[in-house]
LUMSE-596554 format. One record per residue: residue in three letters; x negated, y negated, z of N, C-alpha, C, CB in turn. Coordinates in steps of 0.05 Angstrom, whole numbers, padded with zeros to 5 digits, always signed. Each point is the difference from the previous one (the first is absolute). Glycine has a CB too. Layout:
! LUMSE-596554
ALAXYZXYZXYZXYZ/...
END
This chain:
! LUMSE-596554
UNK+00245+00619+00174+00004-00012-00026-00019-00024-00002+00048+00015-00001/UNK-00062-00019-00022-00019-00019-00004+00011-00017+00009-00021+00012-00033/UNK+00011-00034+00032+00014-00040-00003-00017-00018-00022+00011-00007+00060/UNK+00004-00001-00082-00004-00005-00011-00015-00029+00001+00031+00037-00009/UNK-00057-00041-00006-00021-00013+00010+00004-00029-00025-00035+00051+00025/UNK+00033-00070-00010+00001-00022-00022+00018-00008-00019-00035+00011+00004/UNK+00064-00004+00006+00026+00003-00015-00001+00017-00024+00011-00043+00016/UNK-00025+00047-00029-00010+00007-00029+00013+00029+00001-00049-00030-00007/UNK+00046+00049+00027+00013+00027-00009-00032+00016-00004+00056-00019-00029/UNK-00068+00008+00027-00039+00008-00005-00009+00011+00019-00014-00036-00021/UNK+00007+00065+00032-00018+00001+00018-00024+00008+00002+00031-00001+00010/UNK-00052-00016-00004-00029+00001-00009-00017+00011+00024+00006-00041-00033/UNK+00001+00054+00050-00011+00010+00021+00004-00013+00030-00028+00015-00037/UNK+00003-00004+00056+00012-00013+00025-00005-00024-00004-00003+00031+00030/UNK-00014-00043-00040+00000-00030-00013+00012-00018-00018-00028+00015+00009/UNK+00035-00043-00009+00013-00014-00018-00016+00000-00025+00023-00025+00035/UNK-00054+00021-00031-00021-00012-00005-00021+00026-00025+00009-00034+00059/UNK+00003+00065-00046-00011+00012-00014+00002+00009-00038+00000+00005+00054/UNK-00021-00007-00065-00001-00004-00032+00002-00019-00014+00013+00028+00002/UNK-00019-00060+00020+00008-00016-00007-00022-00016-00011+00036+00007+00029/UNK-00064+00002-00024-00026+00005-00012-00003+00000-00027-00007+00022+00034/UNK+00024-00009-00035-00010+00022-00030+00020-00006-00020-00019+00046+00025/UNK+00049-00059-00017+00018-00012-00019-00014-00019-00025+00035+00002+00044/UNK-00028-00011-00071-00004-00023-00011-00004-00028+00013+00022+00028-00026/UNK-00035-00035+00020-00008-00028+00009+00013-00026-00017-00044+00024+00015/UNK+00067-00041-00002-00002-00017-00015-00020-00014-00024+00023+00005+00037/UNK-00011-00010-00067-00023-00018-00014-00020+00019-00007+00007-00043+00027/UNK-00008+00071-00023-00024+00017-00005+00015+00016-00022-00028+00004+00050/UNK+00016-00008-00074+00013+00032-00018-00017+00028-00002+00022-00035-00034/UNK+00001+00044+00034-00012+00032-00004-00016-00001-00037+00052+00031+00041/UNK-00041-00051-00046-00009+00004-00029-00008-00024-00009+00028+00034-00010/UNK-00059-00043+00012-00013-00030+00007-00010-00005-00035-00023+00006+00064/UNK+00019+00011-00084+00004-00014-00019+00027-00008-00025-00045+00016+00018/UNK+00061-00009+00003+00030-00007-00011+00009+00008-00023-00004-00033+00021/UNK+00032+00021-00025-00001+00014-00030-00013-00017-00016+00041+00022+00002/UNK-00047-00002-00031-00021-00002-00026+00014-00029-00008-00012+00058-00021/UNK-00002-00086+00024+00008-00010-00023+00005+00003-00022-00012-00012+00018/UNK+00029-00007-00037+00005+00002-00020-00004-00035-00012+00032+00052+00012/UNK-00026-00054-00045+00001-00015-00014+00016-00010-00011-00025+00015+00002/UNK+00036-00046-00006+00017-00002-00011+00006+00009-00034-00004-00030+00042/UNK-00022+00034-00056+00001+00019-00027+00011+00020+00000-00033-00010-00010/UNK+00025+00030+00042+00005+00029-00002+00023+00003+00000-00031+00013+00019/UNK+00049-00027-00001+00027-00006+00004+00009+00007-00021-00003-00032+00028/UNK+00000+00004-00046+00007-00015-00024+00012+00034-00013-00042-00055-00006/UNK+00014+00064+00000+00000+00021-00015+00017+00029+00001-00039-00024+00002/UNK+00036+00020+00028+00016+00031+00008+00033-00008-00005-00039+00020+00048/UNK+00041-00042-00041+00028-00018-00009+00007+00015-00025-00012-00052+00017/UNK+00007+00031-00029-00006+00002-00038+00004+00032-00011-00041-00042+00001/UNK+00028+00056+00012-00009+00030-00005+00036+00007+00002-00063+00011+00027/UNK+00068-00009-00007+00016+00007+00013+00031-00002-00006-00037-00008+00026/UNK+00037-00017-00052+00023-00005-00022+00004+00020-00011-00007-00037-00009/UNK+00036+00032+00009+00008+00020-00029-00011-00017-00029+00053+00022+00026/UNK-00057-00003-00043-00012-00019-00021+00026-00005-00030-00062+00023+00017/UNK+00076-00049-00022+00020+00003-00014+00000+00008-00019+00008-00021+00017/UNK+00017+00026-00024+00013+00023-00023-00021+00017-00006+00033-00030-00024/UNK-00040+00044+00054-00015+00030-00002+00028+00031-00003-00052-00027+00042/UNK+00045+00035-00068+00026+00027-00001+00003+00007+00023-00009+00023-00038/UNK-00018-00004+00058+00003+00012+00014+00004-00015+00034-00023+00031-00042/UNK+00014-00056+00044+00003-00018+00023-00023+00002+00023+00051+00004-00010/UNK-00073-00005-00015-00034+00008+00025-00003-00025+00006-00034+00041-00022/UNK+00019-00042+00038-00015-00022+00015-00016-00004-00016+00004+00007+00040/UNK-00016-00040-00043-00028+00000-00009-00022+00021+00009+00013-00045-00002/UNK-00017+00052+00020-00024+00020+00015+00007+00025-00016-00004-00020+00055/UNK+00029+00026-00062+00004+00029+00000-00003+00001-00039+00040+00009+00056/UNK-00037-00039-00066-00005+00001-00027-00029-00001-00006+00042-00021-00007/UNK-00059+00011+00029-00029+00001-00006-00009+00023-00006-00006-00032+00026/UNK+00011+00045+00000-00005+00021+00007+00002+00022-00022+00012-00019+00042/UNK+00012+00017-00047+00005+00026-00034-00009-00014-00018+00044+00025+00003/UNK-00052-00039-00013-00021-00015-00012-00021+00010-00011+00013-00026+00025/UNK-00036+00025+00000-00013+00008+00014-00014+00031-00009+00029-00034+00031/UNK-00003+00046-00028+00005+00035-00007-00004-00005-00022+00032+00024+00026/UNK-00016-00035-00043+00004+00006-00024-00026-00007-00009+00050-00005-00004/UNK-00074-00012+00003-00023-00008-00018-00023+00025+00016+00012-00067-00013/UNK-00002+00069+00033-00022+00015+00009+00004+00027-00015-00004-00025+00048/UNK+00031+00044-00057+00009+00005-00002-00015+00013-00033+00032-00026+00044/UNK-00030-00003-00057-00011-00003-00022-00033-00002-00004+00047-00018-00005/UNK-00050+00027+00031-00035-00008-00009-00016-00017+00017+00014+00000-00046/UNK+00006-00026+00048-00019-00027+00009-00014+00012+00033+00040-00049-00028/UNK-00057+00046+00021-00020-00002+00031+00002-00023+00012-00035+00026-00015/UNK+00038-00040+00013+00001-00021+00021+00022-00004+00014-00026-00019-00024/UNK+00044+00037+00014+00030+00000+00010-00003+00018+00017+00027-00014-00035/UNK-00039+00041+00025-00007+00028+00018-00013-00003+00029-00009+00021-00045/UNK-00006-00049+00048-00007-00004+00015+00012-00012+00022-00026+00005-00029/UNK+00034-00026+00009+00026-00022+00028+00019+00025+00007+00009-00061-00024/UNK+00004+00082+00006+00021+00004+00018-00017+00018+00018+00045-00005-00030/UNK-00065+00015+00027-00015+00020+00019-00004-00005+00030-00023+00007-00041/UNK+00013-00038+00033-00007-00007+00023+00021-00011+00018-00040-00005-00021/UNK+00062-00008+00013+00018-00010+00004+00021+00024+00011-00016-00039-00033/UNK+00023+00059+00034+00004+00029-00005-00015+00016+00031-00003-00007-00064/UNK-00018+00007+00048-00029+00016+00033-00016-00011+00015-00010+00030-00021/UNK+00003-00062+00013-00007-00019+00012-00030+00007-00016+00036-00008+00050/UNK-00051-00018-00044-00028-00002-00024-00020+00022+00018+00001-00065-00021/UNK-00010+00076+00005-00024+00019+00002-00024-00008+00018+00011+00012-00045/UNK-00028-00001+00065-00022-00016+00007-00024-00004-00012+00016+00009+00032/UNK-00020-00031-00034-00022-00002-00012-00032+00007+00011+00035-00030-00018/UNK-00042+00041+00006-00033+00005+00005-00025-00019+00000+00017+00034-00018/UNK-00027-00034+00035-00029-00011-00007-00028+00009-00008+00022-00018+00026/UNK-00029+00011-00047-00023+00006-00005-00024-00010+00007+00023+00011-00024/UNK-00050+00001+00037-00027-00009+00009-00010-00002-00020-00006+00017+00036/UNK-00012-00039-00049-00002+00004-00023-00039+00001+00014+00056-00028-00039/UNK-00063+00024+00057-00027-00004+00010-00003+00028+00016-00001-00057+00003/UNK-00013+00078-00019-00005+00016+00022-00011+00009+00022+00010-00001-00025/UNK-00030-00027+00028-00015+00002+00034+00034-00001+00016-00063-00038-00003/UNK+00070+00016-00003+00027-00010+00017+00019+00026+00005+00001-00051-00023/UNK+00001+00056+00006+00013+00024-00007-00007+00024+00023-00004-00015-00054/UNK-00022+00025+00048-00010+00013+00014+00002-00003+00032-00023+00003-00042/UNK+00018-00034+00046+00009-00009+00033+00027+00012-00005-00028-00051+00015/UNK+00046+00046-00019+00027+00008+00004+00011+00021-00001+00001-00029-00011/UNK-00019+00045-00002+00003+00030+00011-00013+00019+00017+00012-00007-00034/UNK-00028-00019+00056-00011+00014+00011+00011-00011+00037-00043+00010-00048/UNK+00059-00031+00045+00017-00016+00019+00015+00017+00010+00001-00039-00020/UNK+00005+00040+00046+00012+00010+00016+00033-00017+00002-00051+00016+00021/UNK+00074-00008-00012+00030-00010-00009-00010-00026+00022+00046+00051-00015/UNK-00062-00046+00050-00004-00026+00008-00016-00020-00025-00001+00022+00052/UNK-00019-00019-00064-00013-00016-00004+00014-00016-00025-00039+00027+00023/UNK+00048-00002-00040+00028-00014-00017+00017-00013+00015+00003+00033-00028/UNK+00012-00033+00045+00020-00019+00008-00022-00022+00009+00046+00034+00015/UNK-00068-00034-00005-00013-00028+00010-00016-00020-00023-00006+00028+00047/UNK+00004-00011-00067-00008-00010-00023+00027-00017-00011-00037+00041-00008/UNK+00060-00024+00006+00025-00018-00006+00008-00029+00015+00015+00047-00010/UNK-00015-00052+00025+00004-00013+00029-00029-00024-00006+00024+00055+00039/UNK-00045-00048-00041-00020-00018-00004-00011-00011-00019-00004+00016+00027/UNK+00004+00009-00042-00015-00001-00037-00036+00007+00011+00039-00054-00034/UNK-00041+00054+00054-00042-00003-00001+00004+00037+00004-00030-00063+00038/UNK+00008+00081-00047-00011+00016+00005-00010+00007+00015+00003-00004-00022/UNK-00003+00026+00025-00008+00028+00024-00030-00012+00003+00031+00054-00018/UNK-00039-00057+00048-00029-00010-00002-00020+00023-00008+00011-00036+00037/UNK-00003+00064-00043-00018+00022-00016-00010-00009-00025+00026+00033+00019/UNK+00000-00054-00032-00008+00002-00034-00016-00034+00005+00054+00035-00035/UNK-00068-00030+00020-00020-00022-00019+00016-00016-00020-00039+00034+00000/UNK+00050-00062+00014+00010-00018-00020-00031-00002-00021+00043-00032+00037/UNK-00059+00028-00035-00018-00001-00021-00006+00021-00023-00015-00024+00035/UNK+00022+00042-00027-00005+00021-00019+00023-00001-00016-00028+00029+00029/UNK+00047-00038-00030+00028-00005-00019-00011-00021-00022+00040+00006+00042/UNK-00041+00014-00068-00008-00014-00033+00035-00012-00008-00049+00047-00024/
END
């Protein structure tokens, strides 16, 4: 029958000592940029949101009155509403960039994913391309 090692009821092998490497480290997180700050606005807001809004018939929240709101103009037409709830909804679209210089352009489609990521990382160009030749 085993014997139980270190009062604990734990047994970690023929050693006291073994995995003891590889455990958490005091003061070290597994998760070093912590949680997401926040704001005392955001707070404020999600607060606020989060009311019932008075002598509502149905008993929505502010958020939930925005929200059908929202529906309703988009509903009716308004685009700008179509949009917030869209995005708000599927989250915002990515946006694109346009080259508007097509030497540059042309470098960039001719970059390799290294030379792209080292172009990102530095901003200077592939020593192939000719900063001079860029109008």
């Amino acid at each position: 029958m085993p014997e139980k090692r270190r009062g604990t009821g734990n047994f970690r092998g023929p050693s006291t000592d073994v995995g003891m490497a590889t455990q958490f480290k005091k003061g070290v997180s597994g998760n070093p940029g912590g949680r997401p700050k926040r704001t005392p606005l955001a707070d404020a807001c999600r607060d606020v949101l989060a009311l019932s809004v008075p002598d509502d018939p149905e008993g929505r929240t502010y958020a939930q009155k925005i929200a059908a709101t929202l529906a309703e103009m988009a509903a009716e037409g308004d685009i700008g509403a179509t949009r917030e709830l869209a995005d708000r909804a599927e989250g915002r679209a990515r946006q694109s960039i346009e080259i508007e210089q097509s030497r540059l352009r042309e470098a960039f489609d001719r970059m390799s994913r290294d030379e792209l990521e080292a172009y990102a990382v530095s901003g200077s160009l592939p020593g192939w391309f000719n900063d001079e030749t860029v109008q």
